[in-house]
PQR file of N, CA, C, O and H, with PARSE charges and radii, in Angstrom:
ATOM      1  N   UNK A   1      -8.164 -10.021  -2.695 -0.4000 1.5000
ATOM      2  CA  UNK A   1      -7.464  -9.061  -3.522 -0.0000 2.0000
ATOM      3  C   UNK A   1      -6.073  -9.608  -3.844  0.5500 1.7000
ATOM      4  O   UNK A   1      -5.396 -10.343  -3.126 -0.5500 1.4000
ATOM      5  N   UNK A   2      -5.708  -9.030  -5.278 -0.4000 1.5000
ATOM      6  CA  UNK A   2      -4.331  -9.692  -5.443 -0.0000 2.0000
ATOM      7  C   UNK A   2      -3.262  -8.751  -5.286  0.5500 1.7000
ATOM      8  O   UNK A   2      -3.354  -7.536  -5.463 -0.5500 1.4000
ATOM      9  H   UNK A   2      -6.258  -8.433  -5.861  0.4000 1.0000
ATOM     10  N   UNK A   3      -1.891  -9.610  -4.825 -0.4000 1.5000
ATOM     11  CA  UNK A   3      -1.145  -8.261  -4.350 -0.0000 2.0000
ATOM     12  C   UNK A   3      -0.304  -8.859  -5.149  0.5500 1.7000
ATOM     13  O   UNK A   3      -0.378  -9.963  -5.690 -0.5500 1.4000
ATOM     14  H   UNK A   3      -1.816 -10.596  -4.681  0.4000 1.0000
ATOM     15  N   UNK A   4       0.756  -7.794  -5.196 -0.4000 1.5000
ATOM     16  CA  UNK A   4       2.344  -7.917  -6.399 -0.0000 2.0000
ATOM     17  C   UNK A   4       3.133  -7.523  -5.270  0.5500 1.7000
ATOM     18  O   UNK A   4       2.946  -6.690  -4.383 -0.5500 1.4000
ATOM     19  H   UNK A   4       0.816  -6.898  -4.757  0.4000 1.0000
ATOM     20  N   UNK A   5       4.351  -8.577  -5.597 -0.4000 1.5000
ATOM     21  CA  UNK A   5       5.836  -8.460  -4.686 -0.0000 2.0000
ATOM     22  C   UNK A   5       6.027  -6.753  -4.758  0.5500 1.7000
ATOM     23  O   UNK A   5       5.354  -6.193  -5.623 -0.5500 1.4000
ATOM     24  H   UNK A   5       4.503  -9.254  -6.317  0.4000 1.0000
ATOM     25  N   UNK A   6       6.763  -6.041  -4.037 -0.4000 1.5000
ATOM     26  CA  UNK A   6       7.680  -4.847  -4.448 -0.0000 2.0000
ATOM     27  C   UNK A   6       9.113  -5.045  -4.034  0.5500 1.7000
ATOM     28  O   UNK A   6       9.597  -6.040  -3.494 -0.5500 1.4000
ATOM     29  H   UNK A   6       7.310  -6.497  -3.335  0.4000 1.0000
ATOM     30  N   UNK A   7       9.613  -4.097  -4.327 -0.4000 1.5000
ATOM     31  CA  UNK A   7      11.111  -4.214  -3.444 -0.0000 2.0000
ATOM     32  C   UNK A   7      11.185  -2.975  -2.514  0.5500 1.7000
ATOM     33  O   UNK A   7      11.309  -1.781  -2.786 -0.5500 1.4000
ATOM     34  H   UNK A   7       9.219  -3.289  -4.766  0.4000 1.0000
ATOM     35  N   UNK A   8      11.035  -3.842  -0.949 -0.4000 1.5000
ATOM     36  CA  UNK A   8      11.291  -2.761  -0.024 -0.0000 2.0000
ATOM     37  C   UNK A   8      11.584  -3.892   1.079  0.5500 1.7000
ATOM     38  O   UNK A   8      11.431  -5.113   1.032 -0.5500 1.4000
ATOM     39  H   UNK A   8      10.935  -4.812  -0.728  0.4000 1.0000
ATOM     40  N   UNK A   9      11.990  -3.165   1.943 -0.4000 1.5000
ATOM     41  CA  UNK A   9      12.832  -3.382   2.590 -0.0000 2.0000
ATOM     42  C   UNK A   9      11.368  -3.918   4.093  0.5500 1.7000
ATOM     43  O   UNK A   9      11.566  -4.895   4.814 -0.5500 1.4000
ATOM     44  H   UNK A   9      12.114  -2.173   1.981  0.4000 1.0000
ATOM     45  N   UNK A  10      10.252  -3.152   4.204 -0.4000 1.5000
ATOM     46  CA  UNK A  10       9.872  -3.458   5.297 -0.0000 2.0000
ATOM     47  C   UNK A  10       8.132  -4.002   4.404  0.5500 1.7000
ATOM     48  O   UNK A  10       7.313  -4.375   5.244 -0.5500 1.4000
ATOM     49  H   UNK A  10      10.091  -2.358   3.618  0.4000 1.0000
ATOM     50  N   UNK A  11       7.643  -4.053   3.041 -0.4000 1.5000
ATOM     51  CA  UNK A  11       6.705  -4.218   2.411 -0.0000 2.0000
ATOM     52  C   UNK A  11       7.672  -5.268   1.438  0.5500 1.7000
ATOM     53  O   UNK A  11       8.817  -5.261   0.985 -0.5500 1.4000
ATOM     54  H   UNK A  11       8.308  -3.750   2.358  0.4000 1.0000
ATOM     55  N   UNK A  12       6.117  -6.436   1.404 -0.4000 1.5000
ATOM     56  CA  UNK A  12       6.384  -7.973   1.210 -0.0000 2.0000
ATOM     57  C   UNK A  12       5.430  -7.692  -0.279  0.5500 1.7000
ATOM     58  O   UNK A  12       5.839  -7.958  -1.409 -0.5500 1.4000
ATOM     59  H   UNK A  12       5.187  -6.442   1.772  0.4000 1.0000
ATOM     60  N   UNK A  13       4.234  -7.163   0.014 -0.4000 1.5000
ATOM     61  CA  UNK A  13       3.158  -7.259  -1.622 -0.0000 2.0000
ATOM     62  C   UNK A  13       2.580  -5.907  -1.158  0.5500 1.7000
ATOM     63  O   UNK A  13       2.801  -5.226  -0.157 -0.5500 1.4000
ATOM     64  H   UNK A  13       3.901  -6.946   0.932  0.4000 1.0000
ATOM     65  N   UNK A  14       1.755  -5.745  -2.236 -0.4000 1.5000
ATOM     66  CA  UNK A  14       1.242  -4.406  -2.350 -0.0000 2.0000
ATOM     67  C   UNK A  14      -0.399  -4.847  -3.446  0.5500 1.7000
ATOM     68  O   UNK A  14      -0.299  -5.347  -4.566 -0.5500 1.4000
ATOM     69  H   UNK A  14       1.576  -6.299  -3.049  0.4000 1.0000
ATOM     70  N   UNK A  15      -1.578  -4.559  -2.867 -0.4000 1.5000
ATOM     71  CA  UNK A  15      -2.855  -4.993  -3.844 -0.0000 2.0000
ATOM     72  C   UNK A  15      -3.606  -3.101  -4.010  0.5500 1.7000
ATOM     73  O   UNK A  15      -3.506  -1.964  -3.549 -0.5500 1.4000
ATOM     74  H   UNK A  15      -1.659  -4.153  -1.957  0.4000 1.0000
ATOM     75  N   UNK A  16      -4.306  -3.905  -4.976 -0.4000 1.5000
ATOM     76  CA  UNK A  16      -5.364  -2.478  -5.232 -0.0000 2.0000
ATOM     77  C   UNK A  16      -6.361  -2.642  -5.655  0.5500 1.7000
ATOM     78  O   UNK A  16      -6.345  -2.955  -6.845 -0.5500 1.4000
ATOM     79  H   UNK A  16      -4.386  -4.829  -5.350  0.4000 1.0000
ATOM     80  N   UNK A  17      -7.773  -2.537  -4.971 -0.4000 1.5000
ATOM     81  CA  UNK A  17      -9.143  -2.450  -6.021 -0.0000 2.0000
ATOM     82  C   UNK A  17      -9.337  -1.511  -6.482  0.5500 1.7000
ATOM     83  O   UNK A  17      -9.885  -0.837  -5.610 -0.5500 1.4000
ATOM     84  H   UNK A  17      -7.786  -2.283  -4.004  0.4000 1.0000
ATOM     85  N   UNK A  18      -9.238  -0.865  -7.487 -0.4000 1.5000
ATOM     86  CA  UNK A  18      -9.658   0.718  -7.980 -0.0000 2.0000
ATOM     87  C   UNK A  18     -10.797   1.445  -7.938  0.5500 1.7000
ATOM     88  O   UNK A  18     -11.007   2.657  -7.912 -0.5500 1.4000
ATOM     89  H   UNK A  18      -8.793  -1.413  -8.195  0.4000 1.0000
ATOM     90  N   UNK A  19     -11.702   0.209  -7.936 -0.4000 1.5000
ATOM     91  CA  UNK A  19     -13.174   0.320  -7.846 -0.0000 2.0000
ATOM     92  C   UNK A  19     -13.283   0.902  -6.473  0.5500 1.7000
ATOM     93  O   UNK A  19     -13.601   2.090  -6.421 -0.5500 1.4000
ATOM     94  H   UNK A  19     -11.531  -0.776  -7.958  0.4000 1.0000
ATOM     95  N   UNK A  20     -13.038   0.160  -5.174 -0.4000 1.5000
ATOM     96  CA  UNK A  20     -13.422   0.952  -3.905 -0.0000 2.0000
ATOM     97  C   UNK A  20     -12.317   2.256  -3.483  0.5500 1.7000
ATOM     98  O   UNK A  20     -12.648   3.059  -2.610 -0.5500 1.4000
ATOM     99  H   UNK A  20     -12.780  -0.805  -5.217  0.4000 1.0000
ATOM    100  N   UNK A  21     -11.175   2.354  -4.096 -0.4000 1.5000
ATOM    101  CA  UNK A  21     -10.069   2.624  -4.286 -0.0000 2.0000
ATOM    102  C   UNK A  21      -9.680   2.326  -2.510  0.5500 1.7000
ATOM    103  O   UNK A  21      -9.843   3.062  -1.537 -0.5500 1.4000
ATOM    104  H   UNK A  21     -10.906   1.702  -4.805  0.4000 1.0000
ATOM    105  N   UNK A  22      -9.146   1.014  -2.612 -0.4000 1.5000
ATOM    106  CA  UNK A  22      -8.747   0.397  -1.607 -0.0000 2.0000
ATOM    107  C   UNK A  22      -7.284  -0.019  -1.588  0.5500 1.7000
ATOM    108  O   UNK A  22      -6.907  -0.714  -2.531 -0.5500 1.4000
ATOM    109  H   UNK A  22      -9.013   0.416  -3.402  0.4000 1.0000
ATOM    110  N   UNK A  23      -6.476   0.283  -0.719 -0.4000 1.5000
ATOM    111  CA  UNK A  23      -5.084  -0.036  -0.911 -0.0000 2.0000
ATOM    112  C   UNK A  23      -4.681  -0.964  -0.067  0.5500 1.7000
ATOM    113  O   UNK A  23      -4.699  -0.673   1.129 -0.5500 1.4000
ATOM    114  H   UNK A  23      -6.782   0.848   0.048  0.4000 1.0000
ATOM    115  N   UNK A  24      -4.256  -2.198  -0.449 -0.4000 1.5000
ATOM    116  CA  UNK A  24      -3.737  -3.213   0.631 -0.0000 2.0000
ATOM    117  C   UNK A  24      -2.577  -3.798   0.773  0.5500 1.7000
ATOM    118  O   UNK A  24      -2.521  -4.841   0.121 -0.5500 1.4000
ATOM    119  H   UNK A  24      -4.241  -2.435  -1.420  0.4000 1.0000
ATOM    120  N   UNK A  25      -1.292  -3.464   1.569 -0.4000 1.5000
ATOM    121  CA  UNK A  25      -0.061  -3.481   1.956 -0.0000 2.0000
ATOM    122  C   UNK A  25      -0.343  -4.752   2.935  0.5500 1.7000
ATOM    123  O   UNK A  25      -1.073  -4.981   3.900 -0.5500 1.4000
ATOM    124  H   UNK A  25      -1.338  -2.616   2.098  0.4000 1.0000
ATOM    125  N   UNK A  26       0.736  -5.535   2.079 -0.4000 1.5000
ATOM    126  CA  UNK A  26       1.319  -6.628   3.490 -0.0000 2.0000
ATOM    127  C   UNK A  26       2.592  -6.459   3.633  0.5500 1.7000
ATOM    128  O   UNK A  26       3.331  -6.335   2.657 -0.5500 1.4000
ATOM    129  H   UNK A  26       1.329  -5.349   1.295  0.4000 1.0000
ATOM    130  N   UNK A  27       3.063  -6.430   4.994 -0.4000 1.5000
ATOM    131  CA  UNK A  27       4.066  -5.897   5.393 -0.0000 2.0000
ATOM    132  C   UNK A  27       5.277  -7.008   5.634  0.5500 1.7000
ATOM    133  O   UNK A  27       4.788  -8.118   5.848 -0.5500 1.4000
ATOM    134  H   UNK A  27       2.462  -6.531   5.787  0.4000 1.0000
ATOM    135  N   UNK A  28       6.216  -7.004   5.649 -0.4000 1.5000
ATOM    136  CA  UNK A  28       6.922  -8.124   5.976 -0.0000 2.0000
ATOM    137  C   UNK A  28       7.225  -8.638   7.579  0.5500 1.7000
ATOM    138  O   UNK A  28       8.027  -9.494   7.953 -0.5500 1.4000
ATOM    139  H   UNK A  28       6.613  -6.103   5.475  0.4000 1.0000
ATOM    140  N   UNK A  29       6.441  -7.935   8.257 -0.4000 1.5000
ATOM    141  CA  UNK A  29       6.108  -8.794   9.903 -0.0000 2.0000
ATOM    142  C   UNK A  29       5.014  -9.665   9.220  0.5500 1.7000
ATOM    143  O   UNK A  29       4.858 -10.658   9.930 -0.5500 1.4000
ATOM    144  H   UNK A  29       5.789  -7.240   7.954  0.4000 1.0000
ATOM    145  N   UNK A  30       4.090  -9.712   8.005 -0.4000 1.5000
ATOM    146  CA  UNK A  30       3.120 -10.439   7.840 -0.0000 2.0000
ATOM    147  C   UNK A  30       2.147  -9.844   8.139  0.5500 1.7000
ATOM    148  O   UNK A  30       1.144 -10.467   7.790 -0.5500 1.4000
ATOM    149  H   UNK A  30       4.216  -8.905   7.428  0.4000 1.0000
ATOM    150  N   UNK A  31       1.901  -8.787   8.696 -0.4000 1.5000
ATOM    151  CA  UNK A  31       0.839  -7.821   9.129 -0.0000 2.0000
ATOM    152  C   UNK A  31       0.278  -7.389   7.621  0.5500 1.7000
ATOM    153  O   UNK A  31       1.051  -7.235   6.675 -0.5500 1.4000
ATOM    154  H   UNK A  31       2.716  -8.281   8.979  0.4000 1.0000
ATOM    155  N   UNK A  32      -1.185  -7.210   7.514 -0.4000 1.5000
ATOM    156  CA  UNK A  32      -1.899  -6.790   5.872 -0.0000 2.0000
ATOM    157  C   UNK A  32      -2.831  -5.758   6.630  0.5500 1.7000
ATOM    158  O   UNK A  32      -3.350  -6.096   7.694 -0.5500 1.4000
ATOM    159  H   UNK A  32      -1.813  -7.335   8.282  0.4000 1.0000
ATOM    160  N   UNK A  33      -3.048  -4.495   6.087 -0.4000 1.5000
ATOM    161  CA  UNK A  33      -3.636  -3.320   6.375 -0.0000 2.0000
ATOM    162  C   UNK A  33      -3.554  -2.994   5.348  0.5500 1.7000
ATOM    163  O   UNK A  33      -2.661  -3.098   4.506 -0.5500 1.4000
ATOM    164  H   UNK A  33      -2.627  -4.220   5.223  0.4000 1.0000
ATOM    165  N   UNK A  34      -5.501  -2.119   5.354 -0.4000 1.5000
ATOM    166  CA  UNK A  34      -6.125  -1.861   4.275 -0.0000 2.0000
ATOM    167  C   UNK A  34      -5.997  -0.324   4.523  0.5500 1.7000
ATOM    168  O   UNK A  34      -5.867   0.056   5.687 -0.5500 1.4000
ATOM    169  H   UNK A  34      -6.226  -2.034   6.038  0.4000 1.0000
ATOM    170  N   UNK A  35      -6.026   0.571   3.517 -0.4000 1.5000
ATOM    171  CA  UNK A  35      -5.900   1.937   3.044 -0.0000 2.0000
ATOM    172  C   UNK A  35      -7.473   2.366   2.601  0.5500 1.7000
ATOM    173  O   UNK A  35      -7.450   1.992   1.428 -0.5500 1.4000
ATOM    174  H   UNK A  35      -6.132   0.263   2.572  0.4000 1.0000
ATOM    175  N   UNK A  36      -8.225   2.675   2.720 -0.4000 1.5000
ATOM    176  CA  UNK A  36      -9.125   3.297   1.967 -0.0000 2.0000
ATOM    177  C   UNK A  36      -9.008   4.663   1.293  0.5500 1.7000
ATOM    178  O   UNK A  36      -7.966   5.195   1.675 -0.5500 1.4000
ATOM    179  H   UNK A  36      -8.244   2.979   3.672  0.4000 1.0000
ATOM    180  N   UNK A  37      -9.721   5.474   0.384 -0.4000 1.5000
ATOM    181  CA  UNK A  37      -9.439   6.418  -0.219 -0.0000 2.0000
ATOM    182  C   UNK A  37      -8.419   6.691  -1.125  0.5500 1.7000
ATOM    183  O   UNK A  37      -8.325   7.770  -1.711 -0.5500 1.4000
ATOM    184  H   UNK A  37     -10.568   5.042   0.073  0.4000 1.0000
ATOM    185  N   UNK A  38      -7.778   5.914  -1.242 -0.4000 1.5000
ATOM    186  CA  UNK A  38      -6.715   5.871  -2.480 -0.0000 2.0000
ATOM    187  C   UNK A  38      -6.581   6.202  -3.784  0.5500 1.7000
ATOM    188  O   UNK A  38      -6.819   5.252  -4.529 -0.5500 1.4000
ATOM    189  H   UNK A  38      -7.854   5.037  -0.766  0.4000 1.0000
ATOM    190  N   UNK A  39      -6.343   7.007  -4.218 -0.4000 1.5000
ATOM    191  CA  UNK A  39      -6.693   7.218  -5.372 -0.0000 2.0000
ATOM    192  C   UNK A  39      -5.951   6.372  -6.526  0.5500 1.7000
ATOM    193  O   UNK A  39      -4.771   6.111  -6.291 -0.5500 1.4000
ATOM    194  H   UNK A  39      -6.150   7.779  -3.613  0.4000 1.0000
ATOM    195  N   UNK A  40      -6.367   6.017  -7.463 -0.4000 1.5000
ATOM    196  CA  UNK A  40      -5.643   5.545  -8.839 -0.0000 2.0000
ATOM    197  C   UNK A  40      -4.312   5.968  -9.322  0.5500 1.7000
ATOM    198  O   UNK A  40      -3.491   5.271  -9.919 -0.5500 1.4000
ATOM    199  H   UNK A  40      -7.325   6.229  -7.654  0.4000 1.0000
ATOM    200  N   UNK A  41      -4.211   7.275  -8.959 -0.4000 1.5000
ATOM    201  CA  UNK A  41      -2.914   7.883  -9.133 -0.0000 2.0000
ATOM    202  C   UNK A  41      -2.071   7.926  -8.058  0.5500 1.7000
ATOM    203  O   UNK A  41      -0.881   8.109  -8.317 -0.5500 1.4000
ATOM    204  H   UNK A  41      -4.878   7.841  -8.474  0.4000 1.0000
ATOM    205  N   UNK A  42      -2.410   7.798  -6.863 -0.4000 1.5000
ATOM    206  CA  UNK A  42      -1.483   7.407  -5.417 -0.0000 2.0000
ATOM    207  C   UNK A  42      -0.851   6.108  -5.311  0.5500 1.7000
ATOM    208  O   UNK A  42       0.164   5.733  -4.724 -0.5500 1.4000
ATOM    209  H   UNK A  42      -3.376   7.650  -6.652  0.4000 1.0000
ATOM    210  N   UNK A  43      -1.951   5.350  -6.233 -0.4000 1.5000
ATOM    211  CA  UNK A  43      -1.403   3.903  -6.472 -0.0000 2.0000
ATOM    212  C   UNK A  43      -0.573   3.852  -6.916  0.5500 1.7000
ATOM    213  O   UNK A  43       0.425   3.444  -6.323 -0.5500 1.4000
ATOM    214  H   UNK A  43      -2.776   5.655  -6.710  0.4000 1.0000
ATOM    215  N   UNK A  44      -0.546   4.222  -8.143 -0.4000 1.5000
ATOM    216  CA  UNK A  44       0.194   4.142  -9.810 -0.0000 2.0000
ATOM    217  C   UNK A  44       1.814   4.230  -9.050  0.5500 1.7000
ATOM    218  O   UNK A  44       2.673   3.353  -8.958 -0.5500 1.4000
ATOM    219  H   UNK A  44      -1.357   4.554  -8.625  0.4000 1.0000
ATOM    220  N   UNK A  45       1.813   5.928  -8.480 -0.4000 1.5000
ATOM    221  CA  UNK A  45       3.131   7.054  -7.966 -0.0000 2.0000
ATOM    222  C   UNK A  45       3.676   5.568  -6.676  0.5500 1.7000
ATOM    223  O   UNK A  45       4.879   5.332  -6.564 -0.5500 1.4000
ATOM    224  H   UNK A  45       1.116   6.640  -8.555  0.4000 1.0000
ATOM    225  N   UNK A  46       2.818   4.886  -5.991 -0.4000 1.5000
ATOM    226  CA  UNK A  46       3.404   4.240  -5.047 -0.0000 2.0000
ATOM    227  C   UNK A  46       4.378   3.409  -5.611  0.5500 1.7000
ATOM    228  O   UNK A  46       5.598   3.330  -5.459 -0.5500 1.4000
ATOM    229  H   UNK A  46       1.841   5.078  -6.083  0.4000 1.0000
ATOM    230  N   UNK A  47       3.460   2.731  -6.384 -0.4000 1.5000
ATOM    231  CA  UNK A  47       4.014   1.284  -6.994 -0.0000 2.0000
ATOM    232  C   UNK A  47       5.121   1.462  -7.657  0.5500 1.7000
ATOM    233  O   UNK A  47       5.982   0.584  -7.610 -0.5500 1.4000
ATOM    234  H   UNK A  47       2.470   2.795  -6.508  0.4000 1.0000
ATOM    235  N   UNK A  48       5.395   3.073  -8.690 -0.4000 1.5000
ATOM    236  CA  UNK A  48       6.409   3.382  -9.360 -0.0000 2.0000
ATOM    237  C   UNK A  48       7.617   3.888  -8.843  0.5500 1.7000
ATOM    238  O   UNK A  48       8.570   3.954  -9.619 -0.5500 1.4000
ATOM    239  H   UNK A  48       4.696   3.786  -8.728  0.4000 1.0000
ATOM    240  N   UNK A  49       7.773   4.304  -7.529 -0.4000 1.5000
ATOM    241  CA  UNK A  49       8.443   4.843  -6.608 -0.0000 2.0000
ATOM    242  C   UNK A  49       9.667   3.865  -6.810  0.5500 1.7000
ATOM    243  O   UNK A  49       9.548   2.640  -6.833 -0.5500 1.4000
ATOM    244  H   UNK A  49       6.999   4.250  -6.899  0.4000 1.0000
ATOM    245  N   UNK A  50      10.913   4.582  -6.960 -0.4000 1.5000
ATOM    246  CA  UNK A  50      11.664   4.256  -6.583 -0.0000 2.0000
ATOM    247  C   UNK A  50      12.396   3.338  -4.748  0.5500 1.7000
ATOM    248  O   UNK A  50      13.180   2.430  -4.471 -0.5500 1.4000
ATOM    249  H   UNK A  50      11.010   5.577  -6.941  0.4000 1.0000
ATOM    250  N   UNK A  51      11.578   4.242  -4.044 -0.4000 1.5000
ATOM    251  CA  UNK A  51      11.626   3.877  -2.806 -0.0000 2.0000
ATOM    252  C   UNK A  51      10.349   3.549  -2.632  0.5500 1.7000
ATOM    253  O   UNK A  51       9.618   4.538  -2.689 -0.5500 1.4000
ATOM    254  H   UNK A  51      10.942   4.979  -4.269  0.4000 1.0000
ATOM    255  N   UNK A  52       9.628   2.237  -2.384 -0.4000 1.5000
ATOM    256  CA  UNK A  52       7.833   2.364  -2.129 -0.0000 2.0000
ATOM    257  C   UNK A  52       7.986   2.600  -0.448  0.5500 1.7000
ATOM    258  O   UNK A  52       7.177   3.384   0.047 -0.5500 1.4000
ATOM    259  H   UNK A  52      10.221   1.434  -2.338  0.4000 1.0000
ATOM    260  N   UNK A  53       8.854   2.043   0.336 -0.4000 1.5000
ATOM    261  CA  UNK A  53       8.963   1.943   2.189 -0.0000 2.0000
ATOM    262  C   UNK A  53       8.716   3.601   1.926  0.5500 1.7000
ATOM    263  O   UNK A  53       7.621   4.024   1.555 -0.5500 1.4000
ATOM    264  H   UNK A  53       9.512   1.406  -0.066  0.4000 1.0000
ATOM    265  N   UNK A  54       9.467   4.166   2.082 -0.4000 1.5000
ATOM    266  CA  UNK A  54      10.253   5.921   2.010 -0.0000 2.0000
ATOM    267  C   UNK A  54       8.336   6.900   1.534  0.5500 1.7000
ATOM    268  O   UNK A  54       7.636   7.672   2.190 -0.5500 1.4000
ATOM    269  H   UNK A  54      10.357   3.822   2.383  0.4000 1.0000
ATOM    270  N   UNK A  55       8.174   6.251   0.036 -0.4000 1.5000
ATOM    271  CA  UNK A  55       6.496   6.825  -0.613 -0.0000 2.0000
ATOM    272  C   UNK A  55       5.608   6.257   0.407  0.5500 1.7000
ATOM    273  O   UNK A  55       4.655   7.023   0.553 -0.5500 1.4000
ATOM    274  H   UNK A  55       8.743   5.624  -0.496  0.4000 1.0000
ATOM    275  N   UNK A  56       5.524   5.217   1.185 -0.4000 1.5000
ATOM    276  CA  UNK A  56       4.718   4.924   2.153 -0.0000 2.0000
ATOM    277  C   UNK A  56       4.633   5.840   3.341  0.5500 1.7000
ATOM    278  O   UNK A  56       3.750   6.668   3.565 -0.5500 1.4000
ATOM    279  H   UNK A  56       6.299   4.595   1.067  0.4000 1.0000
ATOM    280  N   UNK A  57       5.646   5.571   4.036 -0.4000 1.5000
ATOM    281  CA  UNK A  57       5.774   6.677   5.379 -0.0000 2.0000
ATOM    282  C   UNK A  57       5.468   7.609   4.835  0.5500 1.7000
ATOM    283  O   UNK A  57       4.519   7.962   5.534 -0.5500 1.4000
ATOM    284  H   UNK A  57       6.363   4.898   3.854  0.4000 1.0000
ATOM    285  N   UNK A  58       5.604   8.769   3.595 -0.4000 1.5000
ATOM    286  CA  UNK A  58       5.679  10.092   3.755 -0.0000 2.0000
ATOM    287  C   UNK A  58       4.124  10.076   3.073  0.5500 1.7000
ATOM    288  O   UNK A  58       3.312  10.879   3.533 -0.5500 1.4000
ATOM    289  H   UNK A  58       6.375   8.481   3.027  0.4000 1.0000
ATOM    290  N   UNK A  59       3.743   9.246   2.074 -0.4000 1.5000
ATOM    291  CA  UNK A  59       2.163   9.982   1.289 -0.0000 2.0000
ATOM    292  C   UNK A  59       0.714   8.986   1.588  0.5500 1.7000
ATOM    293  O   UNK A  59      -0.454   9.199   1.265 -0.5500 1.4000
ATOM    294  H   UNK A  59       4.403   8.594   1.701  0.4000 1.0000
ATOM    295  N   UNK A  60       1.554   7.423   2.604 -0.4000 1.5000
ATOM    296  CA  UNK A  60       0.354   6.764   2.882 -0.0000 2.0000
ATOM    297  C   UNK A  60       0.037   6.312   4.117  0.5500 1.7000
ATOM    298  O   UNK A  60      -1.060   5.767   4.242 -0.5500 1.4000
ATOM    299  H   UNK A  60       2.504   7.250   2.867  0.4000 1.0000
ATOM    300  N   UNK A  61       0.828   6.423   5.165 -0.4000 1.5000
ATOM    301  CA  UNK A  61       0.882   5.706   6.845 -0.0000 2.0000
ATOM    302  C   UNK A  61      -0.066   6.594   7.304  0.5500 1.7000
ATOM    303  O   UNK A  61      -1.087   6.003   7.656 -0.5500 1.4000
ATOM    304  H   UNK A  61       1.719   6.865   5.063  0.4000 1.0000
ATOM    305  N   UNK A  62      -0.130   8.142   7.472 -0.4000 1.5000
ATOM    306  CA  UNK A  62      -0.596   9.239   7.823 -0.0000 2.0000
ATOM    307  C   UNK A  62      -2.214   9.875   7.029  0.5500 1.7000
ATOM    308  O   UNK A  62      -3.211  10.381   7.544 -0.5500 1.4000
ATOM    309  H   UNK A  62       0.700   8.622   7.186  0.4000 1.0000
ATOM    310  N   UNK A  63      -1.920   9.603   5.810 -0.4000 1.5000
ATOM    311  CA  UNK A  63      -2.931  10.662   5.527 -0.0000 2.0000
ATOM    312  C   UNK A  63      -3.964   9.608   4.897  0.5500 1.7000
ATOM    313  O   UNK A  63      -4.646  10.038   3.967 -0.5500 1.4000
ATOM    314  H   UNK A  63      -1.110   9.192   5.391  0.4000 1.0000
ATOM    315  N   UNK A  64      -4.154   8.323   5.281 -0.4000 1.5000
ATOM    316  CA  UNK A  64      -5.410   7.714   5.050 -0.0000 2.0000
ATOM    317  C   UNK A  64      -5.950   6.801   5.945  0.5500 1.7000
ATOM    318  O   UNK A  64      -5.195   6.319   6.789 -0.5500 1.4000
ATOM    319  H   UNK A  64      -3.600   7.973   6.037  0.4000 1.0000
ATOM    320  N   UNK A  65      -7.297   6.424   5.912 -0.4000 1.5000
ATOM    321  CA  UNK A  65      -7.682   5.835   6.917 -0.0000 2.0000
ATOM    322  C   UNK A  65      -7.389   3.952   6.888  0.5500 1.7000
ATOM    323  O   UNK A  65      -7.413   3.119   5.981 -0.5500 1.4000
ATOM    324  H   UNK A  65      -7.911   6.815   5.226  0.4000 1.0000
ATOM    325  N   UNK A  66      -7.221   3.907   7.819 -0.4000 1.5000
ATOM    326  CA  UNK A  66      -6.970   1.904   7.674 -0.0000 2.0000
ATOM    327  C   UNK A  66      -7.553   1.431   8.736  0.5500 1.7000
ATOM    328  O   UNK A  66      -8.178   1.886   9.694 -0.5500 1.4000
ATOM    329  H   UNK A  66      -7.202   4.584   8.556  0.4000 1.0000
ATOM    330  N   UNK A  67      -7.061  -0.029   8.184 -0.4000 1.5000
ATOM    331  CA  UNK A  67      -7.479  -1.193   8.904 -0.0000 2.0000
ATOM    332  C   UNK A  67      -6.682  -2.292   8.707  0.5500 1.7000
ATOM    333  O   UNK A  67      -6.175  -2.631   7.637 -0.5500 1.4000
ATOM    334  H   UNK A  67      -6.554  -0.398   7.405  0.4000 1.0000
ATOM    335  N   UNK A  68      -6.540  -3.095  10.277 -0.4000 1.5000
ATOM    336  CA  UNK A  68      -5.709  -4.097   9.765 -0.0000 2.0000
ATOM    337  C   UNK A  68      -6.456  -5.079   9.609  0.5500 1.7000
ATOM    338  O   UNK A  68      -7.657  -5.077   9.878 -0.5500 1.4000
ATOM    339  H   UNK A  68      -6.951  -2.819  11.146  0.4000 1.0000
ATOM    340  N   UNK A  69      -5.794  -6.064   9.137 -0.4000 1.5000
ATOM    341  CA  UNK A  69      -6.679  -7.380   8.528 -0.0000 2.0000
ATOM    342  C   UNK A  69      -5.943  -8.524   9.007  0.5500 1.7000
ATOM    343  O   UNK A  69      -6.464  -9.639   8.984 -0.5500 1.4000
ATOM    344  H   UNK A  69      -4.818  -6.065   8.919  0.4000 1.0000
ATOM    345  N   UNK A  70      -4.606  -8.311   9.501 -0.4000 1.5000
ATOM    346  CA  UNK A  70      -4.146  -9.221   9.724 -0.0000 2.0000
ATOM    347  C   UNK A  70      -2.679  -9.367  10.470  0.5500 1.7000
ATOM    348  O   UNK A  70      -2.209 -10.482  10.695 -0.5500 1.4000
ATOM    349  H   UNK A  70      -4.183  -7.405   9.520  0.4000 1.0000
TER
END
C-alpha cells in the first residue's frame, strides 16, 4: 500500500485502500498499524485535518480495530 507524508508531529505517512477500507499509519517510532473499517470519509476528514496526531487520538486509536505490521 502506498502511503503519503503528513505533517504531524508523532505520524511519518498515512496509506488507504478504499476497497477493503483499510487504513495504514506509520508512525514515526517506525511502527505501521493497520485500521480496518474505515470509511472513505474518515479518511478524506483525517488526511484534511488540520491536526492529523490530535484527528487520530480522538476519531481513530479507539474506535477501530488494528493490527500492527510492524
Amino acid at each position: 500500500m502506498e502511503r503519503k507524508r503528513v505533517s504531524a508531529s508523532n505520524i511519518r505517512a498515512v496509506g488507504y485502500d478504499a476497497g477493503k477500507q483499510l487504513l495504514e499509519i506509520e508512525f514515526s517510532s517506525g511502527a505501521i498499524v493497520q485500521y480496518s473499517g474505515v470509511s472513505p470519509e474518515v479518511h478524506r476528514r483525517f488526511t484534511n485535518s488540520p491536526s492529523p496526531g490530535s484527528f487520530y487520538q480522538d476519531q481513530i486509536d479507539e474506535n477501530f480495530p488494528s493490527k500492527r505490521v510492524r
